[in-house]
N, C-alpha and C positions, 0 to 999 in steps of 0.2 A: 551574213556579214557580222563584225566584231559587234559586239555590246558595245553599246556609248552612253555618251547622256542623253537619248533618247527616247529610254526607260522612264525618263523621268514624272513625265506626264504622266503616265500612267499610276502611278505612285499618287497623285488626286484624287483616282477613281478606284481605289482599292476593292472597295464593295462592288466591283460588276464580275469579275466571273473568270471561268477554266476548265479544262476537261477531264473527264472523268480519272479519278485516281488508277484508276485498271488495277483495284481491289474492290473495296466496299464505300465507292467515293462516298468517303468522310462521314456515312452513320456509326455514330457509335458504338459499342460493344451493348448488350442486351439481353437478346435471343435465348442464350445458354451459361454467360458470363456470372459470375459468384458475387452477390454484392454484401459486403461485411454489413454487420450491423451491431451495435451498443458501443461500449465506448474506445475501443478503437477503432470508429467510424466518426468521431464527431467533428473535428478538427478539418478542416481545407486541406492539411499537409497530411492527415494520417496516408498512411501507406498500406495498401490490400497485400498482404501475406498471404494468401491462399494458394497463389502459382505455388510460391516454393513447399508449402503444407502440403500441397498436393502431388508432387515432385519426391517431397519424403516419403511419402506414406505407403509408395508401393503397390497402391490403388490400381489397377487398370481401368476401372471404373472412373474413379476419381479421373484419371489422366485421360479417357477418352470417351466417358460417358457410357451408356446403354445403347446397345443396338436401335430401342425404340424412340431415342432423342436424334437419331441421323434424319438432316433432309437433305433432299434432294432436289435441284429446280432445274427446269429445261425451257429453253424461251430460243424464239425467232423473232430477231428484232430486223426492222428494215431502217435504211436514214439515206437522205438524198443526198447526202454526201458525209465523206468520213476527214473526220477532223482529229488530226491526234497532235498533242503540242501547240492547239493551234492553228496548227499549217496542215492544210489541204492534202490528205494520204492519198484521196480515192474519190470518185463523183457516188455516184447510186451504190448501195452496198447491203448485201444482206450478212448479220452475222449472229450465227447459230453459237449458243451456247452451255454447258455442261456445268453444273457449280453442287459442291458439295459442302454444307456446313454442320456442324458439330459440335461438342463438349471439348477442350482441350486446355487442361492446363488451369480450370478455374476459370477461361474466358472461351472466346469463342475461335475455334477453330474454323479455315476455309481455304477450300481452292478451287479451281474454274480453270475448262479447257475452251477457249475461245476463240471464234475464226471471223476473218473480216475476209467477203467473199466479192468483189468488188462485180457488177454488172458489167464491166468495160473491160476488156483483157489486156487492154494496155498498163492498165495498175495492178500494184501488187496483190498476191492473194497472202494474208499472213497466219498464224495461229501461235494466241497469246496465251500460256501456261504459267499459271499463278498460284500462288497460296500464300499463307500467313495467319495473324494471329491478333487477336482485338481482347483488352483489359480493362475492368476499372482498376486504375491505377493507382488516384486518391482523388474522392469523392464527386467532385465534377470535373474530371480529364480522364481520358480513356487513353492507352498506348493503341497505335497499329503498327505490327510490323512484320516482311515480308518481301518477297520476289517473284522475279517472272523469267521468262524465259520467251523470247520470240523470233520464229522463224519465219521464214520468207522465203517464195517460187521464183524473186530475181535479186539480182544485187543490187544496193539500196541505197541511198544517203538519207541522214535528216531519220524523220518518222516510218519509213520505208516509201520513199517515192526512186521508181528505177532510175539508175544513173543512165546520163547519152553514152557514157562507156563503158560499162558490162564492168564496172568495177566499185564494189562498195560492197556493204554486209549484208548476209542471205540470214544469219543468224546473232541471234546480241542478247547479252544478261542485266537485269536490274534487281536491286535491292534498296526498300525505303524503311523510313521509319518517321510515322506520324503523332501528333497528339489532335485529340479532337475534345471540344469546349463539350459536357452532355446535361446544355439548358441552352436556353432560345439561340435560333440562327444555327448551333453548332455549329460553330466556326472551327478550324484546323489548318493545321501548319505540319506541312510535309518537306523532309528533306529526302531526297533520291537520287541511286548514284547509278548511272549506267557504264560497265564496266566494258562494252566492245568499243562505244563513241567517250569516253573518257569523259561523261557528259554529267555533270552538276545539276539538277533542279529543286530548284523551290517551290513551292506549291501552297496560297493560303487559298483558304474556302468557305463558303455558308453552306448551306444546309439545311430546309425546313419543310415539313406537310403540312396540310391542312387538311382536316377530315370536314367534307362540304355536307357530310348528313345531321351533323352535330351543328356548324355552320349557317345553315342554309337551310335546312331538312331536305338538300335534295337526298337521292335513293341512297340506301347502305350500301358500302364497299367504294363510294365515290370520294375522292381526295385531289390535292393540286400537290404538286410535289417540282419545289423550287431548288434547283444547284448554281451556285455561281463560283466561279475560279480566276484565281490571279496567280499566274507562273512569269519566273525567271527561269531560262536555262544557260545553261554556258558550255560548248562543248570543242573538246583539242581534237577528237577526229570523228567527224560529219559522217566521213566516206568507213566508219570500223576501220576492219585491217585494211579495207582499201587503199587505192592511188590513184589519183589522178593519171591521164596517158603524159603529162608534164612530170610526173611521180611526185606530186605533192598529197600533203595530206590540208581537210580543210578545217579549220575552226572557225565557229559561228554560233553568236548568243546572242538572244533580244526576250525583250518582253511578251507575253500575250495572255491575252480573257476570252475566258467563255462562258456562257450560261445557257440553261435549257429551263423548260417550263414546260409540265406532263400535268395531262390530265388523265389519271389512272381509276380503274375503276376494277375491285379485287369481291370475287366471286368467293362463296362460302366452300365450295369443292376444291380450291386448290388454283381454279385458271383465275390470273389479272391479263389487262390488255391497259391499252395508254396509246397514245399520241400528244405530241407535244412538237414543240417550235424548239430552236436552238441558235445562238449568234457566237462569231468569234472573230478575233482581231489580232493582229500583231504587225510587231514593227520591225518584222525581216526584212522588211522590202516588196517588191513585184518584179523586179527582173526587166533587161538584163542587170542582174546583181550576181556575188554570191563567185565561187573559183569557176573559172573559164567562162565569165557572162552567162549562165544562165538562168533563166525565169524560177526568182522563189514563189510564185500562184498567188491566189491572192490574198490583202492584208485584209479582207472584212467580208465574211460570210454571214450567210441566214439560210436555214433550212430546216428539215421537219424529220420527223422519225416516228414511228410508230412499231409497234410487237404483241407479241404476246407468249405467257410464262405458263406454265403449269411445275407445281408445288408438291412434291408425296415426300 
């Protein structure tokens, strides 16, 4: 349904939460990224000139690193239900993933071939292709920016939930562009534009671990790793190039939060694993809401996830 003042509440609780960026929700550049140092580093406003240094220089090196700085990560994550936007994609889900990161540009290059494999055939199965590019910028804000590409086994409205009419998008484009806070909480502010649902969002977030050996003295490689998220979206067509069998197209924008809490535990060889809890909320409604009355699922979930990665 439309955005109202509805939103507004939520706007008190700004610090609870959202779902994952479907990049690198919201860590900052690091890994491989060039951090200036002397005195055009000193300043809060200096500005890292190295992309474009690096751009001139004709380097290939420079522009994409050494063969021996490539990783590679492959992980099977399970979640008892899939949440994307928010709103309820999928019930039980497994989704295997592919991700490659890099030297690029003075920061850090990445992309990821990603599938949400839903245990229920009623839902969709989708595969989310990504890439983009994380900077220090000046000196504590990091840029993210980048696109996806996602396809779909039926036609879809929303996050990809099947329409009752075999009419809505099988495939859909995004492109975002972040900054991320790189001192405590790592907070960030994401704008994103999806160009099949004509869809706007906003996206602020935290972001923090805690290493429990340093902590705690429990075992090494043991950590708690906290996300929370607050989106806006606003979208003029729900259904992509779809129609309604009325031929209408649907717009609808609301609020919603998410947060997860993992407890992950990273091995000296390369494998980490985790499980963790997850909640999410929005104020689409429950249905019958939403064009031709039907059920937007529901507005307050909790569930759990668990996987496991390996690193070369």
């Amino acid at each position: 349904m439309m955005l109202t003042l509805r939103c507004l509440p939520f706007l008190a609780i700004l610090t609870l939460a959202v779902t994952q960026l479907h990049a690198q929700d919201g860590e900052p550049a690091g890994r491989y990224a060039t951090l200036p140092t002397g005195e055009n580093w000193d300043e809060w406003d200096d500005v890292n000139i190295d992309a474009w240094d690096s751009f001139e220089s004709g380097d290939m090196e420079r522009w994409f690193g050494r063969t021996d700085q490539q990783t590679f990560v492959v992980d099977f994550r399970y979640e008892s239900q899939t949440v994307i936007w928010g709103t309820q994609a999928a019930q039980q889900s497994i989704l295997p993933r592919f991700q490659w990161l890099g030297p690029l540009f003075g920061g850090d290059g990445y992309t990821s071939v990603e599938g949400i494999l839903p245990l229920d055939s009623e839902y969709t199965q989708q595969l989310w292709i990504y890439g983009g590019w994380k900077y220090h910028l000046i000196p504590n804000v990091d840029i993210d920016v980048g696109g996806n590409i996602v396809m779909a086994n039926n036609k879809n409205y929303g996050p990809g939930i099947p329409t009752p009419w075999g009419s809505g998008w099988s495939q859909r484009g995004t492109v975002y562009m972040g900054f991320i806070g790189d001192f405590f909480l790592h907070p960030s502010a994401y704008f994103i534009y999806d160009f099949d649902l004509d869809q706007k969002t906003l996206l602020l977030g935290l972001e923090q671990d805690w290493d429990l050996h340093d902590l705690l003295g429990a075992p090494k490689g043991l950590k708690l790793d906290l996300q929370m998220r607050f989106g806006w979206l606003q979208a003029n067509g729900w259904l992509g190039p779809g129609r309604s069998p009325q031929g209408q197209q649907w717009r609808n924008g609301y609020c919603y939060m998410t947060s997860k809490l993992d407890l992950v535990y990273e091995m000296d060889n390369g494998v980490s694993m985790y499980v963790g809890v997850r909640h999410a909320m929005n104020n689409d409604g429950t249905g019958p809401e939403g064009i031709s009355g039907i059920s937007m699922g529901p507005d307050n979930m909790v569930w759990f996830g668990a996987g496991v990665g390996y690193e070369f």
